[in-house]
FIROVO-711687 format. One record per residue (C-alpha): residue number from 0; residue in one letter; y, z, x. Coordinates in steps of 0.5 Angstrom, whole numbers. Layout:
# residues N
+-----+------+-------+-------+-------+
! seq ! type !    py !    pz !    px !
+-----+------+-------+-------+-------+
! NUM !    A !     Y !     Z !     X !
...
+-----+------+-------+-------+-------+
# end
This chain:
# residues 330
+-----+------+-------+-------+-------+
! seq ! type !    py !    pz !    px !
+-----+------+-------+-------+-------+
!   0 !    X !     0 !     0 !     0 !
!   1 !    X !     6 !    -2 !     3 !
!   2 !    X !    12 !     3 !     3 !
!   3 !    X !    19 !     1 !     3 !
!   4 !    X !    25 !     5 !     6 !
!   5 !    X !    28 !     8 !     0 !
!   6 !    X !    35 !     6 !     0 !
!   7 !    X !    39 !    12 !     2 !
!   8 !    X !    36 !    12 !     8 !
!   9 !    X !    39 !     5 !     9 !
!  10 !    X !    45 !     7 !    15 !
!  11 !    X !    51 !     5 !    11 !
!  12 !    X !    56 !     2 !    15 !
!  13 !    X !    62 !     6 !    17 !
!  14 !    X !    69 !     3 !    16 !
!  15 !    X !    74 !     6 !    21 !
!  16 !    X !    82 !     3 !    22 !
!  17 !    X !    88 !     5 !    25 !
!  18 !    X !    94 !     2 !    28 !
!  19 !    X !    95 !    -2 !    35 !
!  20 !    X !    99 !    -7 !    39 !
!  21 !    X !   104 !    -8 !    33 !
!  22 !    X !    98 !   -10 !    29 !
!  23 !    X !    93 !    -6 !    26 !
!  24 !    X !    85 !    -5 !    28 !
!  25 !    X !    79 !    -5 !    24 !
!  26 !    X !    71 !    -3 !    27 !
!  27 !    X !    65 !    -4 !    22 !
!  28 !    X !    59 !     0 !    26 !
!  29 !    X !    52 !     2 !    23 !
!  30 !    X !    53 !     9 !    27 !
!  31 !    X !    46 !    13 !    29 !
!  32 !    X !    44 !    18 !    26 !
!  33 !    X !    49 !    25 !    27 !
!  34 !    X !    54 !    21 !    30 !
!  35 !    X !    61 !    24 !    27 !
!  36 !    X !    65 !    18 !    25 !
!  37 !    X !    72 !    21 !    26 !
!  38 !    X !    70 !    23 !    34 !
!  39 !    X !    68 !    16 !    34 !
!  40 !    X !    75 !    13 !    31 !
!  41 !    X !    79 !    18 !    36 !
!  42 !    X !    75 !    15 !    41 !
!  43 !    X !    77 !     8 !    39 !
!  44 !    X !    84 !    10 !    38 !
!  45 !    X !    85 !    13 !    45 !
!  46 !    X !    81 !     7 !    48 !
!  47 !    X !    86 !     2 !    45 !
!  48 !    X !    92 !     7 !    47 !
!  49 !    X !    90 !     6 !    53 !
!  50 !    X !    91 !    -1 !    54 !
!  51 !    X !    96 !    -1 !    50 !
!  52 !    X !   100 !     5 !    54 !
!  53 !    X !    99 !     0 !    60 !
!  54 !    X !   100 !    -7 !    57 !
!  55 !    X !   105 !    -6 !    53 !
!  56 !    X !   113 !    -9 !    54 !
!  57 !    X !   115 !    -5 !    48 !
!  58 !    X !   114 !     2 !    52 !
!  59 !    X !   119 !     2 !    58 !
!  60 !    X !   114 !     7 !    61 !
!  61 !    X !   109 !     3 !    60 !
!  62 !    X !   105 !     0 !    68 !
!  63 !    X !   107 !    -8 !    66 !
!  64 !    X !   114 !    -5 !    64 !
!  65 !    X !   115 !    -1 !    70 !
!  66 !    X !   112 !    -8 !    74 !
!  67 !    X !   117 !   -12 !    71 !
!  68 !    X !   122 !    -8 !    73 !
!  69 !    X !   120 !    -6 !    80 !
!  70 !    X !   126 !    -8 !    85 !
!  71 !    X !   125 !   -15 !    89 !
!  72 !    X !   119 !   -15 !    95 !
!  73 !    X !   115 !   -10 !    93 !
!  74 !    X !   107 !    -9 !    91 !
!  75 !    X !   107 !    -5 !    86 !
!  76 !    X !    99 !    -2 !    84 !
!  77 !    X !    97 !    -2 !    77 !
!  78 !    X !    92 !     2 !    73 !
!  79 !    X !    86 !    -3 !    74 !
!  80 !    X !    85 !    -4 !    67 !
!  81 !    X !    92 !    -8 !    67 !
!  82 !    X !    90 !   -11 !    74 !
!  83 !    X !    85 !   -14 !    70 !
!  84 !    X !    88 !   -17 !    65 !
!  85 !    X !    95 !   -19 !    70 !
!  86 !    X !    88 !   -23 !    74 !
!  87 !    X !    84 !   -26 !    68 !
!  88 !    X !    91 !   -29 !    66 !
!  89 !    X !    94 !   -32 !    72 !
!  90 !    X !    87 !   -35 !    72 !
!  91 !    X !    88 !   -39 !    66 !
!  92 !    X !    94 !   -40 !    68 !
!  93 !    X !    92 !   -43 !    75 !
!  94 !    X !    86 !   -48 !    71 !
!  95 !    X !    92 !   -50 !    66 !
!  96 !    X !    97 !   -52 !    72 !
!  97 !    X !   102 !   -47 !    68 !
!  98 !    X !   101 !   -49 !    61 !
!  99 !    X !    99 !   -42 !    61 !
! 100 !    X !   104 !   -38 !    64 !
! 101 !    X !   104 !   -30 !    63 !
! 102 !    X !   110 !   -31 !    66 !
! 103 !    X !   114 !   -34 !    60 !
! 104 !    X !   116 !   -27 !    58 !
! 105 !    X !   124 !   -28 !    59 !
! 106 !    X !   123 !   -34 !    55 !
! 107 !    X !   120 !   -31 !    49 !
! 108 !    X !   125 !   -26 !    50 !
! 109 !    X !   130 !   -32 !    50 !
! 110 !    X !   128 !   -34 !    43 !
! 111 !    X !   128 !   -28 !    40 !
! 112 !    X !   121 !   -27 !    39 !
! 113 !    X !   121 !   -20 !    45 !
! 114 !    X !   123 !   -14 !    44 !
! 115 !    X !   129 !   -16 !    45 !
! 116 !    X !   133 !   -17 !    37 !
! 117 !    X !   131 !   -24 !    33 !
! 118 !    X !   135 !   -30 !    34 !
! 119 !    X !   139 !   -33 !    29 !
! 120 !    X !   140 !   -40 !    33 !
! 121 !    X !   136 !   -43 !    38 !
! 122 !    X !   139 !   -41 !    45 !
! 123 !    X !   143 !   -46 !    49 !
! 124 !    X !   141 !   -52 !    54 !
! 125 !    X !   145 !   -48 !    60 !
! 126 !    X !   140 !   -41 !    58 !
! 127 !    X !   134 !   -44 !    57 !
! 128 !    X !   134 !   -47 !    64 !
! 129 !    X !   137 !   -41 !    67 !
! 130 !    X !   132 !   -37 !    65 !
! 131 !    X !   126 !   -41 !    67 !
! 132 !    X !   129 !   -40 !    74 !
! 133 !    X !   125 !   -34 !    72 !
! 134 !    X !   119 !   -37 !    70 !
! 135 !    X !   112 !   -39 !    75 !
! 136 !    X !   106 !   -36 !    76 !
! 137 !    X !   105 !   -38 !    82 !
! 138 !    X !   111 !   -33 !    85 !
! 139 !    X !   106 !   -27 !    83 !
! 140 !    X !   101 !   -25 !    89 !
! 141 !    X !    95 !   -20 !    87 !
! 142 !    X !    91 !   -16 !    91 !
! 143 !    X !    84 !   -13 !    89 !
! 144 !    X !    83 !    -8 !    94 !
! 145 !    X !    88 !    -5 !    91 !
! 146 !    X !    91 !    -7 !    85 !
! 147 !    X !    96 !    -9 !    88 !
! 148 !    X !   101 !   -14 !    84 !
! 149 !    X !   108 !   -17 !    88 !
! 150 !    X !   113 !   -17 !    85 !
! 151 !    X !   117 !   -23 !    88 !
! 152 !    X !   124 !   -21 !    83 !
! 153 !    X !   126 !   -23 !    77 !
! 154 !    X !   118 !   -23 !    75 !
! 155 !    X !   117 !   -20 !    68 !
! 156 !    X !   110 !   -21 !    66 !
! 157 !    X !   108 !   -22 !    58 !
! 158 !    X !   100 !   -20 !    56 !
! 159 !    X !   101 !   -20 !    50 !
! 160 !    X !    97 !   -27 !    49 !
! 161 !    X !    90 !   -23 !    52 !
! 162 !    X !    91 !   -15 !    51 !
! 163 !    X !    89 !   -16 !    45 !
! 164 !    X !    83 !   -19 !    47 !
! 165 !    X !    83 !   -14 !    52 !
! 166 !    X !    83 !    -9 !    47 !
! 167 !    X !    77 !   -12 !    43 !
! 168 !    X !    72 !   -12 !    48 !
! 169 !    X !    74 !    -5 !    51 !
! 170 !    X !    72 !    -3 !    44 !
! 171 !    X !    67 !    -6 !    44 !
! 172 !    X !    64 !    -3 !    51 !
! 173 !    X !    66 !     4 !    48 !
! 174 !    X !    63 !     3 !    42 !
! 175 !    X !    55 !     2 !    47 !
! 176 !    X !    58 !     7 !    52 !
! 177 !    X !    56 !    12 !    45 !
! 178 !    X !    50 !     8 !    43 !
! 179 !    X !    52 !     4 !    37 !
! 180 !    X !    48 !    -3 !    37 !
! 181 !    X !    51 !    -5 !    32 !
! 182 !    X !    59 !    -6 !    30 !
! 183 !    X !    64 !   -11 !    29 !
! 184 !    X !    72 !   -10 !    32 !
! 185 !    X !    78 !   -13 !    30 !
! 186 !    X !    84 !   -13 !    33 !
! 187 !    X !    90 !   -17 !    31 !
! 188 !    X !    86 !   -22 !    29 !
! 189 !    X !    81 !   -23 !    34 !
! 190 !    X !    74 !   -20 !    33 !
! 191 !    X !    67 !   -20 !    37 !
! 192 !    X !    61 !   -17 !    34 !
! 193 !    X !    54 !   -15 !    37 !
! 194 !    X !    48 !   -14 !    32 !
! 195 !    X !    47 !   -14 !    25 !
! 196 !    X !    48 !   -10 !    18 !
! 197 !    X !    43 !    -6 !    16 !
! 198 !    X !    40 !   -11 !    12 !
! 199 !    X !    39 !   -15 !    18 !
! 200 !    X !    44 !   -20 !    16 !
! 201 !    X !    49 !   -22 !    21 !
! 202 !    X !    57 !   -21 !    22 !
! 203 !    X !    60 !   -26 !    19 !
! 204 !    X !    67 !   -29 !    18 !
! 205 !    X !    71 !   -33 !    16 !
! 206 !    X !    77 !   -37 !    20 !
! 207 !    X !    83 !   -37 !    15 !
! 208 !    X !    87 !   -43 !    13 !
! 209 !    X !    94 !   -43 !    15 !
! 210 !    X !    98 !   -41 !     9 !
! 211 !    X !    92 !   -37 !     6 !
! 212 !    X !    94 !   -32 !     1 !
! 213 !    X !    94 !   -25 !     3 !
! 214 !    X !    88 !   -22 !     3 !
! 215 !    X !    83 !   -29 !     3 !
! 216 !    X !    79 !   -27 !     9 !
! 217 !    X !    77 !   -20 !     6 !
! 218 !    X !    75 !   -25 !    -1 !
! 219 !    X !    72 !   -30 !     4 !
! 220 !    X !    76 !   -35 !     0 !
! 221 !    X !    81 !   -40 !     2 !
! 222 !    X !    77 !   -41 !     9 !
! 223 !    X !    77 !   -46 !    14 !
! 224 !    X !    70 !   -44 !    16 !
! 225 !    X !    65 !   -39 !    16 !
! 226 !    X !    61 !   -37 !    22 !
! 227 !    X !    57 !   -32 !    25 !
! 228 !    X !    58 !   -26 !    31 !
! 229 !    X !    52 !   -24 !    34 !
! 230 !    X !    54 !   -22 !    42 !
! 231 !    X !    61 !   -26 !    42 !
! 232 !    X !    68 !   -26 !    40 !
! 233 !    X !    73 !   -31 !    36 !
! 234 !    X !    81 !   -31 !    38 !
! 235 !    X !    85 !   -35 !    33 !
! 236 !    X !    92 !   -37 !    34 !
! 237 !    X !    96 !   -39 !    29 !
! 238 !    X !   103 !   -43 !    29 !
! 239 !    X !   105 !   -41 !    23 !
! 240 !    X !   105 !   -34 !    23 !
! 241 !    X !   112 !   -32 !    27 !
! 242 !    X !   117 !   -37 !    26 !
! 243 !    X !   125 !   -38 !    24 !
! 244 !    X !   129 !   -42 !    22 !
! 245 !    X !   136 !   -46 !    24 !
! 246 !    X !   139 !   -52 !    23 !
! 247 !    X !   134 !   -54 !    18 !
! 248 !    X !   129 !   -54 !    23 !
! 249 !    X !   123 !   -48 !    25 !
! 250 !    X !   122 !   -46 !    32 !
! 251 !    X !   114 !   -43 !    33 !
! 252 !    X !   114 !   -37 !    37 !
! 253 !    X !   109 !   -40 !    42 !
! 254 !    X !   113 !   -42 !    48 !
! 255 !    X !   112 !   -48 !    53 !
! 256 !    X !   113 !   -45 !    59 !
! 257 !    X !   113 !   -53 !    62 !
! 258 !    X !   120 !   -54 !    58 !
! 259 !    X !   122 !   -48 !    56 !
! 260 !    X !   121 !   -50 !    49 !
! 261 !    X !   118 !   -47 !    43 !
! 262 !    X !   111 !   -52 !    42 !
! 263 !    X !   114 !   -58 !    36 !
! 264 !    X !   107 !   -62 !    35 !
! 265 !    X !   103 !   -61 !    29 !
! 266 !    X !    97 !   -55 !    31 !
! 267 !    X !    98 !   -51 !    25 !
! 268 !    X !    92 !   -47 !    28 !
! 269 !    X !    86 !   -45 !    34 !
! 270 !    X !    81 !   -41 !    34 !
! 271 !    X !    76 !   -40 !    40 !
! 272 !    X !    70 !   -37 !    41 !
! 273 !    X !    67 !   -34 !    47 !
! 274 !    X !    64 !   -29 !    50 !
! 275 !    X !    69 !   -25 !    51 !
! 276 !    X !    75 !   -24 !    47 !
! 277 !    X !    80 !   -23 !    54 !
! 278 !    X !    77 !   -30 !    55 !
! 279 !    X !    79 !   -33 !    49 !
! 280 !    X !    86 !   -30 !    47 !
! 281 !    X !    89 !   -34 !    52 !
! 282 !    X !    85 !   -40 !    51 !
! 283 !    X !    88 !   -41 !    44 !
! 284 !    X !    96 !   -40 !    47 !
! 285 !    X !    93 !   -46 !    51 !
! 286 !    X !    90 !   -51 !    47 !
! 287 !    X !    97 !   -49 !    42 !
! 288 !    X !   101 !   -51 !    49 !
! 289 !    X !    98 !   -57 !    50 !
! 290 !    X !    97 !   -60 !    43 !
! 291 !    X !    91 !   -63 !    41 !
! 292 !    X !    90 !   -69 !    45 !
! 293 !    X !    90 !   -66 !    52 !
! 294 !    X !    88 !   -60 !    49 !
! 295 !    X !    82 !   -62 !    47 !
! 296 !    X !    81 !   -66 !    53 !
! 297 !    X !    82 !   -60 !    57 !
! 298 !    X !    76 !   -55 !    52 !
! 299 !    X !    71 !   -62 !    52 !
! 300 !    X !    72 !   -62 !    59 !
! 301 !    X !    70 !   -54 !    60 !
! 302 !    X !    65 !   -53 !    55 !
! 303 !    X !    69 !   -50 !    50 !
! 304 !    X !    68 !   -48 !    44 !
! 305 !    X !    75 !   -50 !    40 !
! 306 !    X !    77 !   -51 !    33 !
! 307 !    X !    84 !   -54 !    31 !
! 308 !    X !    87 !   -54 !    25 !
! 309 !    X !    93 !   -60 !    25 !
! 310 !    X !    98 !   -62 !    21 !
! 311 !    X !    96 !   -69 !    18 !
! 312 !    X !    99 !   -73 !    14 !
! 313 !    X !    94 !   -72 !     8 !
! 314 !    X !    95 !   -64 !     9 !
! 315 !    X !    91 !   -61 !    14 !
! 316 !    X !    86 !   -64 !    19 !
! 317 !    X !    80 !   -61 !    23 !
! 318 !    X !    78 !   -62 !    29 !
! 319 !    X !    74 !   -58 !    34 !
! 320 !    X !    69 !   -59 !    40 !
! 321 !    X !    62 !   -60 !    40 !
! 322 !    X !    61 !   -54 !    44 !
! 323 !    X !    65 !   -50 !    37 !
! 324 !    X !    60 !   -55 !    33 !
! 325 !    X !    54 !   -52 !    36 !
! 326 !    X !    56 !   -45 !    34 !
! 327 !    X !    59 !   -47 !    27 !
! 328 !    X !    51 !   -49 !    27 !
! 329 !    X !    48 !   -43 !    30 !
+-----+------+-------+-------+-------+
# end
């Protein structure tokens, strides 16, 4: 006689939630029996304070604000989690001959979408080209043995393109360091899962339609795709969410660091997969920089797994990589 397992012995699974990076966090976790959920949810909101206590350019005491402020010629050690994220970008930025370039922070700035107070109208061409003399990855030095970064003078460093990707996968180690196998982070719109539901079913999400209604991807409606997490990470990129308008037209927040301009193709939105959410926060900053031509190209060329949301003629486009394919498949 088979027995089955009575449902109230089913883990259920736990929600938790809190606020991070100027955005909002969410944790789905099957927890092990005993596990007391509120220590859990402390430890996570101390695991993304920290990364956002050292990677943030809202906090002036942060590590990143103190480097971006350090007086010119000088090395300054940073805490080893923000060395990492500062070394991780300035990789992607290297591989894209700086169309990834965490360095355009004083161009963000600029264009009002810092810390600094919004624009009401787009800076001037003398401005532009002003700031840019700041602007070049290739001015910042890293040393590993000592997580040591040069500050050449002038440089101010702008993570938030990977600290929230950061933030997912450090959360996501926390979580296995307290021995849940199964859950599914979300920060501020990237998300990565390992295991499953307890009925055995995979995590799965759905990459939101640009000028979705709010709410659409906890209804599952309104979606692009849906897809499955097990053991990776997704980072969408919308061109759609942060902008203003002027003079009739309307400036995104993702900032070519190239021309000094805000990006003015069609990329409604990018979706990325990948091992690692660090790895694909920037690769959606990338592929929206270079559009969808040579952004493609350069994901085909890598194996990528992209998905782009463009803006057609006939409303809007899909197009995505076989790499993206395969996974929409899996």
């Amino acid at each position: 006689m088979h027995v089955g397992t009575p449902p109230s012995a089913i883990p259920a699974v736990q929600v938790m939630h809190g606020h991070t990076m100027g955005t909002t966090w969410t944790v789905r976790a099957v927890l092990p029996a005993g596990s007391a959920a509120q220590a859990l949810q402390d430890g996570i909101q101390a695991t993304l304070d920290l990364v956002d206590g050292q990677m943030s350019t809202y906090q002036p005491h942060s590590a990143l604000s103190r480097f971006n402020a350090a007086p010119a010629g000088t090395w300054q050690r940073l805490p080893a989690e923000c060395f990492e994220v500062i070394a991780h970008a300035l990789k992607v930025a290297r591989a894209s001959d700086g169309a990834y370039d965490p360095t355009v922070g004083p161009l963000v700035n600029l264009w009002g979408f810092g810390p600094d107070a919004p624009r009401r109208e787009p800076p001037s061409e003398q401005a532009i080209a002003a700031v840019r003399e700041r602007v070049g990855w290739w001015k910042v030095e890293v040393d590993a043995s000592i997580h040591g970064v040069f500050q050449p003078g002038g440089i101010y460093l702008d993570l938030s393109s990977v600290a929230k990707g950061y933030g997912v996968d450090r959360v996501g180690r926390y979580l296995d360091s307290m021995g849940v196998a199964s859950w599914l982070v979300e920060v501020g719109g990237e998300l990565k899962g390992k295991g499953t539901k307890p009925d055995g079913s995979p995590w799965r999400i759905g990459i939101e339609r640009p000028g979705a209604a709010a709410g659409a991807v906890e209804r599952m409606d309104q979606l692009s795709q849906v897809l499955t997490l097990r053991n990776r990470a997704i980072a969408t990129s919308g061109n759609y969410r942060r902008t203003f308008a002027a003079s009739g037209m309307s400036f995104s927040h993702h900032i070519d660091p190239r021309s000094g301009w805000p990006v003015a193709h069609a990329v409604a939105s990018v979706s990325v997969l990948a091992d690692e959410a660090m790895q694909a926060d920037p690769i959606g900053t990338l592929m929206t920089v270079l559009g969808p031509e040579q952004g493609l190209a350069f994901a085909r060329q890598r194996g990528l797994a992209v998905l782009l949301i463009l803006h057609g003629e006939h409303g809007l486009e899909e197009r995505l990589t076989p790499a993206f394919a395969e996974a929409l498949a899996s």
